[in-house]
C-alpha positions in Angstrom: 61.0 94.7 127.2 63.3 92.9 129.9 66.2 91.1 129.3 66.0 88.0 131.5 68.4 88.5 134.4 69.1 84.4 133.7 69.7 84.9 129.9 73.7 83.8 129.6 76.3 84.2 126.7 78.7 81.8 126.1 81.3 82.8 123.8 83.1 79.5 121.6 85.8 79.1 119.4 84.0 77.1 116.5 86.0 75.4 113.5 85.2 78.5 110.5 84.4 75.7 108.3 81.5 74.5 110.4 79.8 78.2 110.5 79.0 81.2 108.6 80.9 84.7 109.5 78.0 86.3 110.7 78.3 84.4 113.4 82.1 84.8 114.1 82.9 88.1 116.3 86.6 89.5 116.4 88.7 87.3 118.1 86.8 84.2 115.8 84.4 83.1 118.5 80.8 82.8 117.8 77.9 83.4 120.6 75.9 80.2 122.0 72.8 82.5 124.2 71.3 79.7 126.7 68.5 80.6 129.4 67.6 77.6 132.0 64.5 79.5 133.1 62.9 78.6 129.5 65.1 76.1 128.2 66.1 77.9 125.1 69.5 77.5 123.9 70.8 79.1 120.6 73.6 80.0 118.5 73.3 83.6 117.3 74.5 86.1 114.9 76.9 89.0 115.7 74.2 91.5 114.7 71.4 89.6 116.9 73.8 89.7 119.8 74.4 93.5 119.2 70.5 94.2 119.3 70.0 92.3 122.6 73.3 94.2 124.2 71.7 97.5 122.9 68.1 96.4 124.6 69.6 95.8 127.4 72.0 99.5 127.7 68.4 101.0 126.7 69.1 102.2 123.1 67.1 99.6 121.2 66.0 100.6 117.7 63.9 100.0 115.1 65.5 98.0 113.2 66.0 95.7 116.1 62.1 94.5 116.4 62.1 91.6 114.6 65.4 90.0 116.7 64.1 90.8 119.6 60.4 89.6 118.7 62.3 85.9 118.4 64.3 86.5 121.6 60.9 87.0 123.5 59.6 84.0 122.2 62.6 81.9 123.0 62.5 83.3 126.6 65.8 85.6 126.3 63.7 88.3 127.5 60.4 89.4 129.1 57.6 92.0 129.0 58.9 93.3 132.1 60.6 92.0 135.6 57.1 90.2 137.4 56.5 88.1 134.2 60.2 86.9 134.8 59.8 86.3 138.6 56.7 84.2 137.6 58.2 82.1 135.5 61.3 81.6 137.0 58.7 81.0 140.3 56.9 78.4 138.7 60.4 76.5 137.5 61.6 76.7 141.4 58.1 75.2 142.4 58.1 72.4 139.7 61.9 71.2 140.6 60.7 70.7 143.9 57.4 68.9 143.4 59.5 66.9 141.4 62.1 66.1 144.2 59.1 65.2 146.4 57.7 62.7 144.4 61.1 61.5 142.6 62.4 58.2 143.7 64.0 58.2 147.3 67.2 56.4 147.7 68.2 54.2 150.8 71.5 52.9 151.1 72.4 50.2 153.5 75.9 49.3 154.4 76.1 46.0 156.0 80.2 46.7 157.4 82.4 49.0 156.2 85.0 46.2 155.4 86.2 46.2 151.6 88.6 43.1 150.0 90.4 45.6 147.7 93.0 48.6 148.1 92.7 51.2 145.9 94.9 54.4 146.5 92.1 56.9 146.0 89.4 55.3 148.4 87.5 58.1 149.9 86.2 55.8 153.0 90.4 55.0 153.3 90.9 53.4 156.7 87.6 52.6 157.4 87.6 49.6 155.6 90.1 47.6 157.4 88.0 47.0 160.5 84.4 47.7 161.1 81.3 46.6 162.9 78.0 44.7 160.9 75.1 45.3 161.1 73.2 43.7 162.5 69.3 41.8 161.8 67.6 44.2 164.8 69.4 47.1 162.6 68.2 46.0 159.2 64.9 45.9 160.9 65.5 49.3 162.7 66.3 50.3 159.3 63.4 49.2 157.2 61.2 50.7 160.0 62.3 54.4 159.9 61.8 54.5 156.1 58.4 55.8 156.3 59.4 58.1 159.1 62.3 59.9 156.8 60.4 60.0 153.9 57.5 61.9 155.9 60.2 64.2 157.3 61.5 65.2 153.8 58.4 65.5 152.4 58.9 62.8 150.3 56.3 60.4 148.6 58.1 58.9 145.8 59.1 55.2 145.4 61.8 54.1 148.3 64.7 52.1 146.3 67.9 50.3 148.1 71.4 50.3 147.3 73.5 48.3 148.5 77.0 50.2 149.5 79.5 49.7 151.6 82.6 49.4 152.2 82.0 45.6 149.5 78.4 44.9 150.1 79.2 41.6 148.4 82.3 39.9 150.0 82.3 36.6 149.3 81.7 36.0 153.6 78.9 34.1 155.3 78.0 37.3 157.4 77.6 39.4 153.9 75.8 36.6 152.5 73.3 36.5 154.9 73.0 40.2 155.7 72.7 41.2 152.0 69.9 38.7 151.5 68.2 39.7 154.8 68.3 43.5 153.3 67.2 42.0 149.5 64.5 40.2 151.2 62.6 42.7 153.0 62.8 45.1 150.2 61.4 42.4 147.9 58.7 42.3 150.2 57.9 46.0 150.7 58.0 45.9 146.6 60.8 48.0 147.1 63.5 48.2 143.8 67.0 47.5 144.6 70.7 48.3 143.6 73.9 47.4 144.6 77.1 49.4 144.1 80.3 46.9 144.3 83.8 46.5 143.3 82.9 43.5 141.3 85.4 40.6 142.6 82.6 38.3 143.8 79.3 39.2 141.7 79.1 36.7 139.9 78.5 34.3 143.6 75.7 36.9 143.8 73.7 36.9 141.0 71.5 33.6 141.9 70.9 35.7 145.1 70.2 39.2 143.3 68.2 37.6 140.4 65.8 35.8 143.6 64.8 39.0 145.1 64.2 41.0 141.8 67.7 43.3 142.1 67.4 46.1 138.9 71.2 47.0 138.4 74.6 46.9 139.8 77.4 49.4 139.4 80.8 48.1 138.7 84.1 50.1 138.6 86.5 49.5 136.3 89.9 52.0 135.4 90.6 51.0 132.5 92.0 48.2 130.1 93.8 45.5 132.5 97.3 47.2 132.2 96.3 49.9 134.0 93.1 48.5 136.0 95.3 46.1 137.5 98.2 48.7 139.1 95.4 50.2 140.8 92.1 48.4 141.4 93.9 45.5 143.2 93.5 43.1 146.4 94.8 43.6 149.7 98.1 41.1 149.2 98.4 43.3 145.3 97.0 40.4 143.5 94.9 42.1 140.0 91.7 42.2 139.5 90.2 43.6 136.1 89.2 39.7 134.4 87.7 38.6 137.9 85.5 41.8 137.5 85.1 41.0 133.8 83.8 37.7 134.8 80.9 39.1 137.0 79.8 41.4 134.6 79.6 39.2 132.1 77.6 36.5 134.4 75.2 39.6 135.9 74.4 40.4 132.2 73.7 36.9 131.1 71.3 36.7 134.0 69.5 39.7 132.2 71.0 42.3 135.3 71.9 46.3 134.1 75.6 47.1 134.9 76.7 50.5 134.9 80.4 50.1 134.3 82.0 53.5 136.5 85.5 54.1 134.4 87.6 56.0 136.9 89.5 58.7 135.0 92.8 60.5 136.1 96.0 61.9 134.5 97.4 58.1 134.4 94.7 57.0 132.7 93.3 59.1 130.7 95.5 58.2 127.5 94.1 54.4 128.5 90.8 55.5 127.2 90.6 54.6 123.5 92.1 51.3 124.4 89.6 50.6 126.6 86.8 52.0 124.4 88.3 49.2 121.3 88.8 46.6 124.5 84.7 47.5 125.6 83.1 47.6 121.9 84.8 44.3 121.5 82.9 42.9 124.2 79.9 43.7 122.7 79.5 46.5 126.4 79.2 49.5 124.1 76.0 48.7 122.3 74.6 46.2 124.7 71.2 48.0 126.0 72.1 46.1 129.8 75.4 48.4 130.0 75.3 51.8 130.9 79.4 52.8 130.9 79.6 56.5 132.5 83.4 58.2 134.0 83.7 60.2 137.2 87.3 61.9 137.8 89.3 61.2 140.7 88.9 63.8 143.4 90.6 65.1 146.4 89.0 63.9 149.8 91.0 65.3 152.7 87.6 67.8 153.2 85.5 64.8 154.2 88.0 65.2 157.7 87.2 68.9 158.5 85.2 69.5 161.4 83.8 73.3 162.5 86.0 73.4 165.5 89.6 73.2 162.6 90.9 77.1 162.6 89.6 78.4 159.5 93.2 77.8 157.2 93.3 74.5 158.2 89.1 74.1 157.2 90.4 76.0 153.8 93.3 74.2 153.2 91.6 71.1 153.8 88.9 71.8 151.4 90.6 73.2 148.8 91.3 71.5 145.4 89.2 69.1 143.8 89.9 67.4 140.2 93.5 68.0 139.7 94.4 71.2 137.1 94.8 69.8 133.6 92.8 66.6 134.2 89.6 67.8 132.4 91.9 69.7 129.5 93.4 66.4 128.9 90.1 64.8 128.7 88.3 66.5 125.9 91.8 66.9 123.7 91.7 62.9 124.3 87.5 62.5 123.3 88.4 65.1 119.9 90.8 62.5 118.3 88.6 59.7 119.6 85.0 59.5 118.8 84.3 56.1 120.3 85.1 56.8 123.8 82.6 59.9 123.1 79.8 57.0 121.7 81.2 54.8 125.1 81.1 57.5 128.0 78.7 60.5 126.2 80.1 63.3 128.5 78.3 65.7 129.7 79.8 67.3 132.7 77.7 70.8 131.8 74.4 68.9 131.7 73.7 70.6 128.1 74.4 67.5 126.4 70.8 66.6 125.3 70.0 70.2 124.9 72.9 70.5 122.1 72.3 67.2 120.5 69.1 66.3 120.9 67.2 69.3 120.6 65.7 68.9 124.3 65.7 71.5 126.5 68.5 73.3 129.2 67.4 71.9 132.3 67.8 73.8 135.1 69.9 73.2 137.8 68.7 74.3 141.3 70.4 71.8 143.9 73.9 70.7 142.6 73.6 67.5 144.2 70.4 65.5 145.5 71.7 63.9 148.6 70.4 66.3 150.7 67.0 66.4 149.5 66.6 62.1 148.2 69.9 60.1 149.7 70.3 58.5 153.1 72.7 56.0 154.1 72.4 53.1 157.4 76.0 52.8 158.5 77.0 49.5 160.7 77.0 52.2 163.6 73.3 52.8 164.0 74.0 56.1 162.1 72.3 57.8 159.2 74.2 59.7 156.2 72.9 62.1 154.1 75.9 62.0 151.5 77.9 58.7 151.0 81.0 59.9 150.5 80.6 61.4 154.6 79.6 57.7 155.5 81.8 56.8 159.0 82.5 60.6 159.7 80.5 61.3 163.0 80.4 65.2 162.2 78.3 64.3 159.1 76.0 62.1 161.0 72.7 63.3 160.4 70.9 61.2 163.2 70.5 57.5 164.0 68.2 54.5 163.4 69.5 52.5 166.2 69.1 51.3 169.0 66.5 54.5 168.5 65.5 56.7 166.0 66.6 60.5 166.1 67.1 63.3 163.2 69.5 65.8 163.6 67.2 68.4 162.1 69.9 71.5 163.0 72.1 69.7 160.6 69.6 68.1 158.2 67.3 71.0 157.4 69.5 73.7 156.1 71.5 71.1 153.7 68.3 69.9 152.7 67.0 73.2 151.9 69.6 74.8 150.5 69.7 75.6 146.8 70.5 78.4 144.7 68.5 81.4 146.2 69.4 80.5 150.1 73.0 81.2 149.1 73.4 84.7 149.2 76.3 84.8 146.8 74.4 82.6 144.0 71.1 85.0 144.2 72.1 87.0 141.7 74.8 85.2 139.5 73.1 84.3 136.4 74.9 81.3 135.4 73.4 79.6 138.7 71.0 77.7 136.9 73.9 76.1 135.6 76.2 74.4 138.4 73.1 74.6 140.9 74.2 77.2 143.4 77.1 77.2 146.0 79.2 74.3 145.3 79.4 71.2 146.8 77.0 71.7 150.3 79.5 69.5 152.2 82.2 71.8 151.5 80.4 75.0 152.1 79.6 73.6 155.4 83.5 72.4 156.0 85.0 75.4 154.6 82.7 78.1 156.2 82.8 76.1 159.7 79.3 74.5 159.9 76.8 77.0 157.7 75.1 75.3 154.8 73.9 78.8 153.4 77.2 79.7 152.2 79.4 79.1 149.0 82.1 76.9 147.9 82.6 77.1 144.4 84.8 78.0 141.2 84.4 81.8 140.2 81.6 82.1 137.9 84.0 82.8 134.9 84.7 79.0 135.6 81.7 78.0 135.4 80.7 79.7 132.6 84.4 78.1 130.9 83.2 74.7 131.7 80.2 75.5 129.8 81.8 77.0 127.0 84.5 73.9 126.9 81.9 71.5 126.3 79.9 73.4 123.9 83.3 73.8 122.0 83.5 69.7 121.9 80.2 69.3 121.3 78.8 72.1 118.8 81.4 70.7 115.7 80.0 67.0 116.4 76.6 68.5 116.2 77.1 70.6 112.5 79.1 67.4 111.2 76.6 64.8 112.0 73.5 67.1 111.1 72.2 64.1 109.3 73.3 61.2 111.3 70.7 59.2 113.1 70.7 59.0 116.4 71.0 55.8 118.2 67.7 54.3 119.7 68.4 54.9 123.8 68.9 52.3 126.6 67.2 51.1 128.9 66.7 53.9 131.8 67.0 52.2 135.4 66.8 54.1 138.8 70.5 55.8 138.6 69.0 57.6 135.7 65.3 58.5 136.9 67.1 59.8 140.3 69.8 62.0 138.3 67.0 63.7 136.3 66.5 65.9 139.6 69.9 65.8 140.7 73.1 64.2 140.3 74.8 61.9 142.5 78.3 62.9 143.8 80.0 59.7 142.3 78.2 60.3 139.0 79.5 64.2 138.0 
């Protein structure tokens, strides 16, 4: 037999109370075997754990038939190397039949123009001035759907978003644009979103309720202490209870808000508060709210351009979340189970496989953008990522006044995925961050090539794993008998992000 070259331990320091000592090695940690490929994932003896490592340095015994009898029939190993390559063959053929049918997103940005000032803006300056776009544009738009969806191959359902920039400034151009954009999806029995600060919703929700809008997404960071020292207008004036206002009016109106809780070192500790502040609005167990966090990030590589000498590509790229921010994070959710029921973390994506019984679901693209995401700038431009709206070196063609794909840009971002980067081929925890990094810094660190890798060291990745399993295994042998909650309502965020996961989402 074959031990499956994507077969992984992950070693975790588990409360002794929780668990037997078979399954505690040495230094107290107990072994957590997980294989994408066939979706297994199990917690294992010290003596099974010995027979696979003495399968795989050839010395198997006897004695060993039985554990490695189970380990075959969970997927941990194979009859030999060709029944692996087929069924890892047929996973890599099934994600992408998926991605071609999945739900493709279109995201139109009416002007770049936003009515807040938040520090940590990734489009930062473009949002002081900017053109709109126009009604020949949103036509021009609407037009080359069809024509993008047959160049990527793609056949599933197209569904708009509304982005910006603040898609719904309180202006007479927005007004008009946004219902020009609403109405012709309406009419091509297109779905549609809207991602928005928040400060004028509420005038919008006549206008999204006409033309049949699904959800919104809403940013909030935190109770209004901290919200409002951050999130804030132009001339510093707060925020947080105008925002509170529109959700509560778009959720009256019978509209799904995901409320986005920006996390960083400042507000982390706000947390719990605003966990007690958000089940006391009745937003924790309301099936129209959706409440998810996503980290503040560094955004200096969304400048880089191939032609930067290669330290100032690398220096520009480098760093992401800031160190400690993640630590502080899960020793905040251990002391404080309700932001756990609020947020359910998952940044591992083995949440449902540890909980719930489901399976590992392998990862093969770390982010959909390039295969499902384009964006319409008020340029004429088209985006494949939003976070690289407004840069022209991430321009990936135009819509107007003409119609052109940039396929030498396109193409290898939107084939790219774990076995076209050379470094990920044979790491066997690729299944598991989706091969390579974020594409857009591959491409800004290397100097243009998609093919190439930007990402933690795989002991990393396989400690991000680990971290979570350490949070969430204990939950799991405490609540053994709990019942689990019936789940909410799944809109077009979360069909999308079961083949990929949005860059503002992870």
């Amino acid at each position: 037999m074959h031990v499956s070259a994507n077969t992984v331990e992950f070693r975790v320091e588990l409360p002794p109370d929780l668990i037997g000592p078979e399954y505690l090695d040495r230094e107290g940690k107990a072994s957590v075997l997980a294989n994408a490929v066939s979706g297994s994932m199990d917690l294992v003896t010290r003596s099974e754990v010995a027979a696979l490592e003495r399968l795989r340095a050839g010395h198997a015994t006897e004695a060993d038939r039985g554990d490695l009898a189970a380990f075959k029939d969970r997927g941990y190993l194979y009859e030999d190397e060709a029944s692996e390559r087929t069924a890892y063959q047929g996973v890599v053929d099934g994600y992408f039949r998926a991605i071609q049918e999945a739900p493709f997103q279109f995201m139109f940005i009416p002007s770049f123009v936003c009515n807040l000032a938040c520090p940590y803006c990734f489009e930062g300056e473009l949002t002081t001035k900017s053109p709109q776009m126009s009604d020949e544009m949103i036509e021009a738009a609407f037009d080359s759907i069809p024509m993008i969806q047959e160049l990527h191959d793609n056949s599933g359902l197209p569904y708009i978003t509304l982005f910006g920039g603040e898609p719904l400034l309180d202006t007479a151009y927005q007004r008009r644009a946004v219902e020009e954009i609403l109405r012709r999806a309406y009419d091509r029995g297109y779905p549609s979103t809207a991602i928005t600060n928040g400060v004028d919703l509420d005038s919008y929700v006549p206008l999204l309720k006409q033309y049949g809008c699904e959800e919104v997404q809403v940013s909030l960071d935190g109770t209004p202490s901290v919200h409002d020292q951050r999130r804030v207008y132009r001339n510093g004036r707060p925020t947080f209870h105008r925002i509170e206002r529109s959700i509560d009016t778009a959720l009256a109106a019978g509209i799904h808000v995901m409320i986005r809780l920006l996390v960083d070192r400042e507000s982390v500790a706000d947390m719990p508060a605003f966990a007690e502040y958000a089940r006391n609005k009745g937003w924790i167990d309301n099936p129209l709210v959706t409440l998810f966090y996503g980290f503040t990030k560094q955004t200096t590589f969304l400048y880089v351009t191939p032609d930067h000498p290669e330290e100032k590509r690398r220096n520009m790229v480098r760093g992401d979340v800031k160190p400690g921010l993640r630590d502080a994070f899960f020793e905040m959710l251990q002391d404080n189970p309700l932001v756990d029921e609020m947020l359910r973390p998952d940044p591992a994506r083995i949440r449902s496989a540890v909980m719930e019984g489901d399976r590992v679901h392998p990862n093969l693209q770390g982010c959909s953008a390039g295969t499902s995401v384009i964006a319409f700038d008020p340029n004429g431009k088209l985006y494949g990522c939003p976070e690289t709206v407004g840069r022209p070196q991430h321009a990936c063609g135009s819509y107007a006044p003409e119609f052109r794909y940039a396929r030498a840009y396109r193409e290898p971002w939107r084939h790219r995925h774990v076995d076209t980067v050379e470094m990920c081929r044979q790491c066997n925890v690729k299944l598991f961050c989706g091969g390579g990094g974020c594409p857009i810094k591959a491409w800004a660190a290397s100097g243009g090539d998609f093919d190439t890798c930007y990402c933690p060291k795989v002991e990393t990745i396989k400690t991000n794993v680990e971290h979570e399993l350490s949070y969430l295994l204990p939950m799991l042998l405490r609540r053994r008998s709990a019942t689990t909650t019936a789940p909410k309502k799944e809109g077009t965020w979360q069909q999308m992000t079961q083949a990929g996961s949005f860059p503002w989402m992870s």
